[in-house]
C-alpha positions in Angstrom: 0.0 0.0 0.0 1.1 3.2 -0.7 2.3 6.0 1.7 0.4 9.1 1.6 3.6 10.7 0.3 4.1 8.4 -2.2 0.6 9.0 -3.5 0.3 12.4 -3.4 4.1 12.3 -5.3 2.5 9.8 -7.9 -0.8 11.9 -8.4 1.3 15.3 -9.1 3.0 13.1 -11.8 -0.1 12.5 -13.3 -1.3 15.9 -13.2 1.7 16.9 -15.0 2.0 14.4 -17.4 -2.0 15.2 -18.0 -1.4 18.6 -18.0 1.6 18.3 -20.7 -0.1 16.4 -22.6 -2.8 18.9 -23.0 -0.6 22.1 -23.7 1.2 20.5 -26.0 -1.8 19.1 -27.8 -3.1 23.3 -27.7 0.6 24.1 -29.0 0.7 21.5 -31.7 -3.0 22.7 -33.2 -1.8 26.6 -32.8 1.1 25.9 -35.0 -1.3 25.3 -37.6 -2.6 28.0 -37.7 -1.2 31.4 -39.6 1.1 32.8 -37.0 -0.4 36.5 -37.6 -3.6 35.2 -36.2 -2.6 33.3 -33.6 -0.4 36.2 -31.9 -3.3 38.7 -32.6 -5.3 35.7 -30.8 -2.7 35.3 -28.0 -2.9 39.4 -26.9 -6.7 39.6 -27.0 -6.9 36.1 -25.4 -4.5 37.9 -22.8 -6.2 41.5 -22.4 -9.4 39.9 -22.0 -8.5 37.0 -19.3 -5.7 38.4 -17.2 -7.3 41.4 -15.7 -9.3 38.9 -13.6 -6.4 36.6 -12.5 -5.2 37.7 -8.7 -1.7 38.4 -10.3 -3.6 42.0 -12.1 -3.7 43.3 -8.4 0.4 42.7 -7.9 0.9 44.3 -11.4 -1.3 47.4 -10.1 0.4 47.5 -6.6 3.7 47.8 -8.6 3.0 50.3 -10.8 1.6 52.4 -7.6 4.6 52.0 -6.5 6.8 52.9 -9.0 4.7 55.6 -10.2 2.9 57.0 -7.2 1.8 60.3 -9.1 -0.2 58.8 -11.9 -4.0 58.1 -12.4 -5.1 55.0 -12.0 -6.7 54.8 -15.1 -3.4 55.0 -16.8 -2.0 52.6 -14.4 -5.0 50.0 -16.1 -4.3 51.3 -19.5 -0.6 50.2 -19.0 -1.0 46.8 -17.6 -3.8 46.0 -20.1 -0.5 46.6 -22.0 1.3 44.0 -20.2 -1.3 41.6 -20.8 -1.4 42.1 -24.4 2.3 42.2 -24.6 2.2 38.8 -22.8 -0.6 37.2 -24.9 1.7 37.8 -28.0 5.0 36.9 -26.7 3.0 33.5 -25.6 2.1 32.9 -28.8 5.1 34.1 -30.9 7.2 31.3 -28.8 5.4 29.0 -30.4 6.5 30.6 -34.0 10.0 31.3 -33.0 11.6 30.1 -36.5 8.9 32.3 -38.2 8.4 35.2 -36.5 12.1 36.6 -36.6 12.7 37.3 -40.8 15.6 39.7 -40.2 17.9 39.4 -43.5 21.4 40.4 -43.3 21.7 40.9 -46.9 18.3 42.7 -46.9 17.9 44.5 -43.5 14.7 46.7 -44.3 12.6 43.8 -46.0 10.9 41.8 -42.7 9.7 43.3 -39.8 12.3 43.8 -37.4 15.2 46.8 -37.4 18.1 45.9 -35.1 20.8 48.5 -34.1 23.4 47.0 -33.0 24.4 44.9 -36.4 28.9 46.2 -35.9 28.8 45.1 -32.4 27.3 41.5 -33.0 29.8 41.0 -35.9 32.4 42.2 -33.6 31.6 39.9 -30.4 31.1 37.4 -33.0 34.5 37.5 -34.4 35.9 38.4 -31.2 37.8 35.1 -29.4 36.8 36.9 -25.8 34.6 36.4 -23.7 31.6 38.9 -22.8 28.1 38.8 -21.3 24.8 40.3 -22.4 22.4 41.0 -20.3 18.5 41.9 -21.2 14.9 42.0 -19.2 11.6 40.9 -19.5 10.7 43.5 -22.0 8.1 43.2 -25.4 9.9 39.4 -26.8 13.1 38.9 -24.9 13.0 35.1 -26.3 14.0 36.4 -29.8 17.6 38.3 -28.7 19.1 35.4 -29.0 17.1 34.1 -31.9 18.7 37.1 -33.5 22.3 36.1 -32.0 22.2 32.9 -33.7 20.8 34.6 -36.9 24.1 36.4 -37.1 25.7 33.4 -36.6 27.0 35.1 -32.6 27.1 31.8 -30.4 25.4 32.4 -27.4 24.3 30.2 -24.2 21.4 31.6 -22.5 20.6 31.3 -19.0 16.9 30.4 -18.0 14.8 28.8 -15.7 13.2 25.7 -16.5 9.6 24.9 -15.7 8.7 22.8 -13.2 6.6 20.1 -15.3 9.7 18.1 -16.8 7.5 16.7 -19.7 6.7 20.2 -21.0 9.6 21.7 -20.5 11.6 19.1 -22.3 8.5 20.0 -25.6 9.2 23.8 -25.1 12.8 23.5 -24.7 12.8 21.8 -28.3 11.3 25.0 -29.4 13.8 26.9 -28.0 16.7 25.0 -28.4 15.7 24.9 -32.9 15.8 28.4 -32.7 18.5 29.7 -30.4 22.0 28.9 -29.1 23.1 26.8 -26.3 20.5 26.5 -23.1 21.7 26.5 -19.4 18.9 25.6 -16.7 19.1 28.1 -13.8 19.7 25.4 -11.2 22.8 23.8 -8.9 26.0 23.3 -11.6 24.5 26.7 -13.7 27.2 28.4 -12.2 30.0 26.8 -13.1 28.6 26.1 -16.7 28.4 29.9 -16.9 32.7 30.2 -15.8 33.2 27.4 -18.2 32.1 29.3 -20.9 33.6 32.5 -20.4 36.8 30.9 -19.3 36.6 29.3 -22.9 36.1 32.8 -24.4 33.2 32.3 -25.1 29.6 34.4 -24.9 26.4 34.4 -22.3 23.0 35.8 -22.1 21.3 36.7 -19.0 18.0 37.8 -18.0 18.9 40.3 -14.6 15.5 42.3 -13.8 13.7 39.8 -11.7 13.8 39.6 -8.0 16.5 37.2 -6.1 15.9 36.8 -2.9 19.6 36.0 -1.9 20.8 39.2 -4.1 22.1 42.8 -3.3 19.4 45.6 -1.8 19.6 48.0 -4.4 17.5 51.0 -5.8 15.2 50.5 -8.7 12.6 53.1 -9.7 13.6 54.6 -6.7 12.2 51.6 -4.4 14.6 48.8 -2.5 14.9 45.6 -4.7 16.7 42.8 -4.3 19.2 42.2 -7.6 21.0 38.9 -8.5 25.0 40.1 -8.4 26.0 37.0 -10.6 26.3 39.4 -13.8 29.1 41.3 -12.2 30.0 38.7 -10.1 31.1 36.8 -13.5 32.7 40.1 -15.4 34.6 40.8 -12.4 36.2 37.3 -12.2 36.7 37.1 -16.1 37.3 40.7 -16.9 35.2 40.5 -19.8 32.8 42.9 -21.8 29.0 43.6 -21.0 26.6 44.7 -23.3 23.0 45.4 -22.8 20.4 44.3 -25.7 16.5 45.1 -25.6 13.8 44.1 -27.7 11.1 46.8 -28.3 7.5 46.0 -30.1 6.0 48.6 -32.5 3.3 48.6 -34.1 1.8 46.7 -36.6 3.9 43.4 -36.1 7.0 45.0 -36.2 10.2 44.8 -33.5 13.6 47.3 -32.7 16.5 45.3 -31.4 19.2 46.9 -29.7 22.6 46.1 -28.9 24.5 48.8 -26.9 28.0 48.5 -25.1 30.4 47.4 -24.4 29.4 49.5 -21.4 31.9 51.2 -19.3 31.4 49.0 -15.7 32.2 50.6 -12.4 35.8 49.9 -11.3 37.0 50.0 -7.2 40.1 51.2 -5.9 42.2 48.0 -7.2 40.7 48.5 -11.0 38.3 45.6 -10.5 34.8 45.3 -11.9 33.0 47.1 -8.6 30.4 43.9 -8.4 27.6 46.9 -6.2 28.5 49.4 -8.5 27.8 47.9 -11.5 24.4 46.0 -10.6 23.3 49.6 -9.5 24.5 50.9 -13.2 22.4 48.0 -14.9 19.6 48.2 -12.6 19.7 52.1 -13.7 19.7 50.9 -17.6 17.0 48.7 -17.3 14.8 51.1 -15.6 15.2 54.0 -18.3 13.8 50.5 -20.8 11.0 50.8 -18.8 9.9 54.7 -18.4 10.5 54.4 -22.0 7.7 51.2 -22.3 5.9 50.8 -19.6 3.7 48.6 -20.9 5.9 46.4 -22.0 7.5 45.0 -19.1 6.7 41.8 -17.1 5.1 44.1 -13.7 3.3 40.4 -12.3 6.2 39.6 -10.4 7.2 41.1 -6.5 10.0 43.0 -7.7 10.5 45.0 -4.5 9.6 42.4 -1.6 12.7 42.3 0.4 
């Protein structure tokens, strides 16, 4: 007979594997369809459902928060933009090897402009090491779908999800369209020094909260930031550069590369590891005032 641990263990594996089984059954039918409609789908599906979901009310705490003087009704108009911005992202996941149709030899035919073109050819020909770091802003999954498109080798940091059988499905997605994947979990570390040591190149998401991280300002407010991107340029000496995906209208995207960026130093001419989170932290919030409504607010950025 089965312990009560063993069967609740057993019954979360079959809500998982049941739960797989249905999103990627949903995933496998949206791919059929034109991926124009099903992203224009994916925000309205989005607008329409998430502003009943408890996560709305951490979005609107956070923009109170961060903007303290503005109406309320703006602060709705903004994460209705969220939510839209999310329903599309979503959906152009699934479309990954579609959506992005920049052509080198043809820059202004598809829909995406990237600045930025001189400084991937030169960390792609470049035999040293560097990091670029990015946030949850409009599609961050296609930065490095645009890495590989200039043929810039890139291993991205990310978490996993917690269902094993879909994130093994999604992963495939990800892994046809981008570089090299590193799970954020024990050993991610040391994968990460391996591959600067090597000279090679990283890409890191840095906007979300870590609980373990430095108390730093951001918008003004305390938030906890993961040090590991300085942490790593301090201990390798290497470049940073910052890259941001923006959506525009009518399907279209501007990519930005910028850097490398001139880091904080401390009295030994070391990377300054405080310093320079406070510098990326600032960088990342000018992204922000810039497109509100395009950044991921549903997370507790400032619990500390």
């Amino acid at each position: 007979m089965l312990s009560r641990r063993a069967l609740k263990a057993r019954t979360l594996a079959v809500a998982d594997w049941l739960f797989a089984k249905i999103v990627v059954g949903l995933v496998r039918v949206i791919r059929l369809l034109p991926a124009r409609s099903a992203i224009d789908f994916g925000g309205w599906a989005a607008r329409t459902v998430g502003p009943l979901l408890p996560v709305d009310k951490v979005g609107l705490e956070n923009l109170e928060a961060a903007y303290p003087e503005m109406a309320p009704e703006e602060r709705r108009r903004i994460l209705n933009g969220v939510w839209d911005n999310l329903g599309r992202t979503s959906a152009e996941f699934l479309f990954l090897d579609k959506v992005f149709d920049f052509d080198f030899d043809n820059p202004t035919a598809g829909h995406f402009d990237v600045n930025g073109i001189d400084q991937f050819l030169e960390i792609r020909d470049s035999e040293t090491p560097c990091i670029v770091f990015t946030a949850h802003m409009a599609n961050w999954e296609l930065l490095p779908v645009c890495a590989a498109t200039f043929g810039l080798d890139v291993s991205v940091l990310f978490r996993p999800l917690n269902n094993a059988r879909l994130a093994r499905e999604l992963d495939a997605v990800r892994g046809g369209a981008m570089g090299g994947l590193i799970p954020s979990q024990p050993g991610a570390v040391a994968a990460l020094d391996g591959i600067l040591a090597r000279g090679g190149h990283i890409g890191m998401l840095v906007d979300q909260r870590f609980g373990r991280g430095l108390t730093l300002p951001f918008f003004g407010l305390p938030a906890k930031t993961n040090p590991l991107l300085a942490k790593l340029a301090r201990r390798h000496n290497c470049n940073v550069y910052a890259a941001r995906t923006v959506r525009m209208p009518e399907g279209r995207f501007y990519m930005e590369l910028h850097g490398p960026i001139d880091l904080p130093r401390d009295g030994d001419g070391e990377v300054d590891v405080e310093g320079t989170m406070r510098h990326v932290n600032a960088i990342i919030e000018g992204w922000v005032r810039e497109f509100p409504d395009q950044w991921l607010w549903l997370h507790r950025r400032w619990r500390v």
